[in-house]
PLY file of the C-alpha trace (Angstrom):
ply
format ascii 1.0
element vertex 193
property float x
property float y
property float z
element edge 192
property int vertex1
property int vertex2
end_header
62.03 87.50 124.56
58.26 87.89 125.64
58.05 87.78 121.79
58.89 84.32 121.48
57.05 82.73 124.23
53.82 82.90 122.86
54.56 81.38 119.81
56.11 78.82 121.31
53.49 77.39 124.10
50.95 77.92 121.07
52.79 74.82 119.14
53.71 73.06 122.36
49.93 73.11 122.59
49.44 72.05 119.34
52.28 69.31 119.54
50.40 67.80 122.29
46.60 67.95 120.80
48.17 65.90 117.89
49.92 63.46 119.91
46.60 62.34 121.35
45.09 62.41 118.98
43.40 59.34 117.84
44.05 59.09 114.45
47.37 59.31 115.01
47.47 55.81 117.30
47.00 53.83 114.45
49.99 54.96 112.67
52.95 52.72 113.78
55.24 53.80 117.01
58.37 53.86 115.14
57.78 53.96 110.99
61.09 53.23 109.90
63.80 50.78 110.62
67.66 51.65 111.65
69.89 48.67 110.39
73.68 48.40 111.66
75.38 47.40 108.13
78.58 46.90 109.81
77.03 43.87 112.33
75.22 41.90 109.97
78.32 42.05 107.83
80.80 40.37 110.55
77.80 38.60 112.57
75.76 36.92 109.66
76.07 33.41 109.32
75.80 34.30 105.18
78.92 36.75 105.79
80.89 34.11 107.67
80.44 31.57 104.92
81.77 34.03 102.45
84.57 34.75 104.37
85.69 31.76 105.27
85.56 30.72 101.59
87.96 33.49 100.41
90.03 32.97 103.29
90.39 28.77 101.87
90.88 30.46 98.59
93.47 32.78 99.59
95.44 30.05 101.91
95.30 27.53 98.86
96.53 29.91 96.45
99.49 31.12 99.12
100.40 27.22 99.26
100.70 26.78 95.40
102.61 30.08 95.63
105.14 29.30 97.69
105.81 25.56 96.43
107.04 27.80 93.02
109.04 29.80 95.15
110.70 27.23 96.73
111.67 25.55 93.59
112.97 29.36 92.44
115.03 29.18 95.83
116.57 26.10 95.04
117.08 26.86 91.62
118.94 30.67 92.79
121.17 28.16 94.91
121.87 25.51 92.35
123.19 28.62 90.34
120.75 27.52 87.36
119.93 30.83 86.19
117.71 28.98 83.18
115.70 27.53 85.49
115.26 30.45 87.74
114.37 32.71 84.95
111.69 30.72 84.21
110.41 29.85 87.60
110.26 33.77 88.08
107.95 34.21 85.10
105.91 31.47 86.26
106.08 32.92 89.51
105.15 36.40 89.03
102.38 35.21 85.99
101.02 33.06 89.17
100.80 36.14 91.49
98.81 38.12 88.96
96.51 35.23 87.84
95.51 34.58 91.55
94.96 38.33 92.43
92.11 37.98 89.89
90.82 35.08 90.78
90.69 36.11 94.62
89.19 39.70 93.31
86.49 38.35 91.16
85.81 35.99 93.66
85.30 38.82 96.64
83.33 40.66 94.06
80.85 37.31 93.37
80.14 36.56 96.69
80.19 40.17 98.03
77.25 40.35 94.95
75.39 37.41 96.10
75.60 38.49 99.56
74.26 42.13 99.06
71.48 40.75 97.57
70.83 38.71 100.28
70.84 41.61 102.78
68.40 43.70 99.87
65.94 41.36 100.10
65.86 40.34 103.61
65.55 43.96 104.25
62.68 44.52 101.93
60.80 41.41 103.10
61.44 43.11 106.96
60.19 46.49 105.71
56.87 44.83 104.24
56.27 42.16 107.17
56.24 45.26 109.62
54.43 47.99 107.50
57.77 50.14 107.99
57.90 52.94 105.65
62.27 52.59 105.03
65.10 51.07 106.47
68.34 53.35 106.99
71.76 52.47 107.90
72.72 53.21 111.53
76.15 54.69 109.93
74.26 57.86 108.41
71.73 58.46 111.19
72.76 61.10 114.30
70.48 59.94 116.58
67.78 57.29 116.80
65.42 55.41 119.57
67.49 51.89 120.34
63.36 50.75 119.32
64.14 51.61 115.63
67.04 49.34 115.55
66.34 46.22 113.40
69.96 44.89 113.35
69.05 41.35 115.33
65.64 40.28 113.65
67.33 41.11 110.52
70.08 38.63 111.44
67.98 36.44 112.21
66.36 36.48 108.94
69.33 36.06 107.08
70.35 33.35 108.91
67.31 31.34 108.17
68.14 31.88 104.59
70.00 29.60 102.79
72.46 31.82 101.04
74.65 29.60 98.22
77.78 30.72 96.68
78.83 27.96 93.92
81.72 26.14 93.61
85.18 27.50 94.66
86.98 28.88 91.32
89.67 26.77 89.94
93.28 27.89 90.74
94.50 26.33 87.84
96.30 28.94 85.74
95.35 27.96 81.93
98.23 27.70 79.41
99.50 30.69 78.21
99.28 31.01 74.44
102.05 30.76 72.33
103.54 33.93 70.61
102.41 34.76 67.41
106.49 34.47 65.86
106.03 30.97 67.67
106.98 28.29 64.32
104.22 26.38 63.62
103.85 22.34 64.03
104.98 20.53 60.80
101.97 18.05 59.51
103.20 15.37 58.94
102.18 12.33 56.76
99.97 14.95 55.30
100.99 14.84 51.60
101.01 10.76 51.69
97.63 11.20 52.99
96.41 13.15 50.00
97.80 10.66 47.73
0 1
1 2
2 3
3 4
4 5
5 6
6 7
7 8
8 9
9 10
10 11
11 12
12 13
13 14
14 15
15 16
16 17
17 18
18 19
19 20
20 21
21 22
22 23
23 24
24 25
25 26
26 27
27 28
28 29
29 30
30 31
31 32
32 33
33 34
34 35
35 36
36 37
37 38
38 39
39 40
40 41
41 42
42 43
43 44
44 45
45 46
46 47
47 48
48 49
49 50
50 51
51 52
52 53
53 54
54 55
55 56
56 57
57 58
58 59
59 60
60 61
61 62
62 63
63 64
64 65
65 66
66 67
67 68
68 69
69 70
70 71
71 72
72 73
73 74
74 75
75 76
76 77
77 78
78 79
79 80
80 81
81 82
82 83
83 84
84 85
85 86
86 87
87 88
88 89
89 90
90 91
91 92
92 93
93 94
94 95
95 96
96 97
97 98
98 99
99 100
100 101
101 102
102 103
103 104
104 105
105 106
106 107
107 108
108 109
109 110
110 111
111 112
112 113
113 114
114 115
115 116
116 117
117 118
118 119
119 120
120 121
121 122
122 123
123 124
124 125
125 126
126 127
127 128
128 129
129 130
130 131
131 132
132 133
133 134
134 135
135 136
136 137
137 138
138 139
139 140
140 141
141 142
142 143
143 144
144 145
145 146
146 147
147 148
148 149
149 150
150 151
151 152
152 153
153 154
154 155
155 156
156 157
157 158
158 159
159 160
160 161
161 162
162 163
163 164
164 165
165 166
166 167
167 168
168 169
169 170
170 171
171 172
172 173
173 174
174 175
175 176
176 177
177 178
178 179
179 180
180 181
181 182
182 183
183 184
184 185
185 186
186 187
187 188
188 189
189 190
190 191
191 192
């Protein structure tokens, strides 16, 4: 034990010499910044946007949805099992279009957004001289100082962040097989005489 207590008020001295030491009060208090991802993702004003514009595209998609299957549902109880085949195709063909259209439209402005948060980040890091930014998620332990969560809010928020247009939910035409007969020309050989 006495073995150990020399060594250790020796760099307790040491510890102290350097943190009075002058050159080391120009150096910034706290040379990193601690960023909680998970906040500026639900409290951004650029994260609401996005969200509420998948949310219209979901609820517009869920309308045109169920408009089909309520013509499927009348067509089941008029018996018309034509009909219903049909309106099932179109139905299920429907559901898988819009799953892709809501996916690449999460992944777009997900994209945009995380771009967003990258550079207001790196423009933080240089305004304040800080030598990294970590996320809050991955650190054990930090000084509530460090944490840069609400300026970096803030400068999101004073960006304009712009998405584009909403996609289209209009499905195109599905091509016709390739054992599909092709359109007669007519008037063609009267034309060539």
């Amino acid at each position: 034990m006495k073995k150990h207590i020399l060594p250790i008020i020796a760099i307790t001295s040491m510890l102290c010499m350097f943190h009075d030491s002058p050159a080391l009060a120009d150096q910034p208090a706290i040379p990193f910044g601690i960023v909680q991802i998970t906040k500026v993702y639900q409290e951004s004003q650029g994260a609401r946007l996005a969200a509420e514009r998948t949310n219209q595209l979901q609820k517009a998609a869920a309308e045109k949805l169920q408009s089909i299957k309520d013509d499927l549902e009348k067509a089941n109880a008029a018996n018309n099992k034509e009909l219903s085949g049909k309106l099932q195709k179109e139905y299920d063909a429907h559901i898988y279009f819009y799953q892709n259209v809501l996916k690449q439209e999460q992944e777009h402005v997900f994209g945009i957004f995380q771009g967003a948060v990258t550079n207001a980040m790196e423009k933080y890091r240089k305004e304040h001289h800080l030598s990294a930014i970590f996320s809050a998620e991955y650190m054990m332990s930090f000084a509530p100082e460090a944490d840069i969560t609400a300026p970096l809010i803030e400068l999101l928020d004073a960006e304009k962040i712009e998405y584009g247009e909403l996609p289209s939910l209009t499905m195109p035409p599905l091509p016709e097989p390739a054992n599909a007969a092709a359109p007669k020309a007519e008037g063609k050989s009267s034309q060539s005489a």
